[in-house]
VEXMAR-407120 format. One record per residue: x, y, z of N, C-alpha, C, O in turn; residue in three letters. Coordinates in steps of 0.1 Angstrom, whole numbers, plus 5000, padded with zeros to 4 digits. Example, Ala and Ser with C-alpha at 12.3 -4.5 7.8 and 13.67 -1.06 7.14 Angstrom:
<pts>
513249435078512349555078513249675078514249675085ALA;512849785071513749895071512950005079513450115080SER;
</pts>
This chain:
<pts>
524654255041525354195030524454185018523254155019UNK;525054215004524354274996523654084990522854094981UNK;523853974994523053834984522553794997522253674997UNK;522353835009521253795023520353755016520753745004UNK;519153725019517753785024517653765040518353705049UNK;516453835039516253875052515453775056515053705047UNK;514853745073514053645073512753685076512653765085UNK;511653655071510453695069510053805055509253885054UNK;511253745046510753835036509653795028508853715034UNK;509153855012508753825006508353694998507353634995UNK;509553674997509753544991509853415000510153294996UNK;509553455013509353325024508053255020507953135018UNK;507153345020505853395013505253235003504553125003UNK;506153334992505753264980506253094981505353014977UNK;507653044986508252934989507152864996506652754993UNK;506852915005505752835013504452755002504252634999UNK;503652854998502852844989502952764976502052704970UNK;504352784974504652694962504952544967504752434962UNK;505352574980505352364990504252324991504252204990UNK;502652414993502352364997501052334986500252244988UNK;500952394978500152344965501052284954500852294942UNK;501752234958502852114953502751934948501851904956UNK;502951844943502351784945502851674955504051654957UNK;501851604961502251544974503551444969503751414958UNK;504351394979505051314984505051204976504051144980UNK;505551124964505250994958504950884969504150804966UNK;505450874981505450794988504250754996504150645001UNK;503250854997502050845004501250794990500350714992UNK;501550834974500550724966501250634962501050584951UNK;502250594970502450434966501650334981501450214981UNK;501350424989500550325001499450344994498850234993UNK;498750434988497150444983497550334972496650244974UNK;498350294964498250204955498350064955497849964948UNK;499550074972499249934980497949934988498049844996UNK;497049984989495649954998495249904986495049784985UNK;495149994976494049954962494149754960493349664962UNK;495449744957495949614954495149574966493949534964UNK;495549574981495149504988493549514988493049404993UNK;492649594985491349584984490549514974489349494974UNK;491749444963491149404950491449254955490749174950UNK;492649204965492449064970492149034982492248914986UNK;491649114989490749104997489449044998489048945004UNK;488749124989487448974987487548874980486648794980UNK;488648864972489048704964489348644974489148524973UNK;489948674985490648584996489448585004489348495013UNK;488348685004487248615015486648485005485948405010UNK;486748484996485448384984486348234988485848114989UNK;487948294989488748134988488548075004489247975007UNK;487548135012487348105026486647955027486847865035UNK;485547975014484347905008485247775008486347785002UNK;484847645016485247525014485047484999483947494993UNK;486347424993486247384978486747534969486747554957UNK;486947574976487247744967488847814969489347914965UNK;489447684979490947714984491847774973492747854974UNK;491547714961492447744949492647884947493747924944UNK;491647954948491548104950492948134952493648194944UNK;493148094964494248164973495948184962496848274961UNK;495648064954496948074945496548184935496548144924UNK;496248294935495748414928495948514940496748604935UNK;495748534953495348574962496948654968497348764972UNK;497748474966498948544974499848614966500348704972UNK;500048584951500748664943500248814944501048894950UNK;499448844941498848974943498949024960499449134960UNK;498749004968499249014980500449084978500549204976UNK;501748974977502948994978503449124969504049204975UNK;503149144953502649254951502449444956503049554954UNK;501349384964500949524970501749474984501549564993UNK;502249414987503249435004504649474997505549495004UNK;504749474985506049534979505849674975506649774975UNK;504749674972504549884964504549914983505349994989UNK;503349814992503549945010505049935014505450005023UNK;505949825007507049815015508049945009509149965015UNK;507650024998508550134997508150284997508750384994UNK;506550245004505750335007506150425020506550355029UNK;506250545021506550585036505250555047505650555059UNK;504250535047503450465054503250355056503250305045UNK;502950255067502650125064501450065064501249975055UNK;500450095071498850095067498649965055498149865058UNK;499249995042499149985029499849815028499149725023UNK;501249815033501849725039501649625048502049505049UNK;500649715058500249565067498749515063498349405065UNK;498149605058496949525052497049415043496249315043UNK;498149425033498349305024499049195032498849085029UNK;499549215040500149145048499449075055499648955056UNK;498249135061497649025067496348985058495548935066UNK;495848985044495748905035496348855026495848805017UNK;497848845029498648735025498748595037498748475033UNK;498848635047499048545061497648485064497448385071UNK;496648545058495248445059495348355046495048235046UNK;495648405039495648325027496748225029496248115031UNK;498148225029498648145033498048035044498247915042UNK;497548085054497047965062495947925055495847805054UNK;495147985050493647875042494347775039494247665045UNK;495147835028496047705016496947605022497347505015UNK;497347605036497847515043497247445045497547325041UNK;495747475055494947435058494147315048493647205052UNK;494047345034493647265026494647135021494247035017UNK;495647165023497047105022497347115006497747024999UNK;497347225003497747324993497247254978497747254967UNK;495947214983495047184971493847204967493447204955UNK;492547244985491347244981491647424986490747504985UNK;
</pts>
């Protein structure tokens, strides 16, 4: 049939090559952008550890929540559960202080 192609032609070739120096998937740099977030409240949530430094945490969880929303539309979760479980420490600190120290 004269509009086939054939399989293993030329242009299998080129298609390939063009997938694969392409640019990646938006979804894998929205988890790189939820780590980043979660690496930047990460050590503010270790500093709000510091008895007297609880207040921290009200900085801590917004930004958390944040980056558990860019890993939540991320196709990876990595990105997702890291903020997650520096939102869930932080939440308990701030409990812990009774949501003042």
């Amino acid at each position: 049939m004269p509009g086939r192609r054939k399989e293993g032609s030329a242009s299998d070739g080129l298609f390939y090559l063009a997938n694969t120096l392409a640019i990646p998937y938006p979804g894998c740099m929205l988890n790189l952008l939820s780590i980043i977030v979660g690496a930047i409240a990460f050590p503010v949530m270790l500093v709000a550890l510091i008895p007297l430094l609880g207040w921290l945490n009200y900085a801590v969880i917004p930004l958390a929540i944040v980056g558990l929303a860019i890993g939540a539309l991320s196709s990876s979760t990595s990105g997702r559960n890291f903020n997650l479980v520096v939102l869930v420490i932080g939440v308990v600190r701030l409990m812990m202080g009774h949501f003042i120290l």
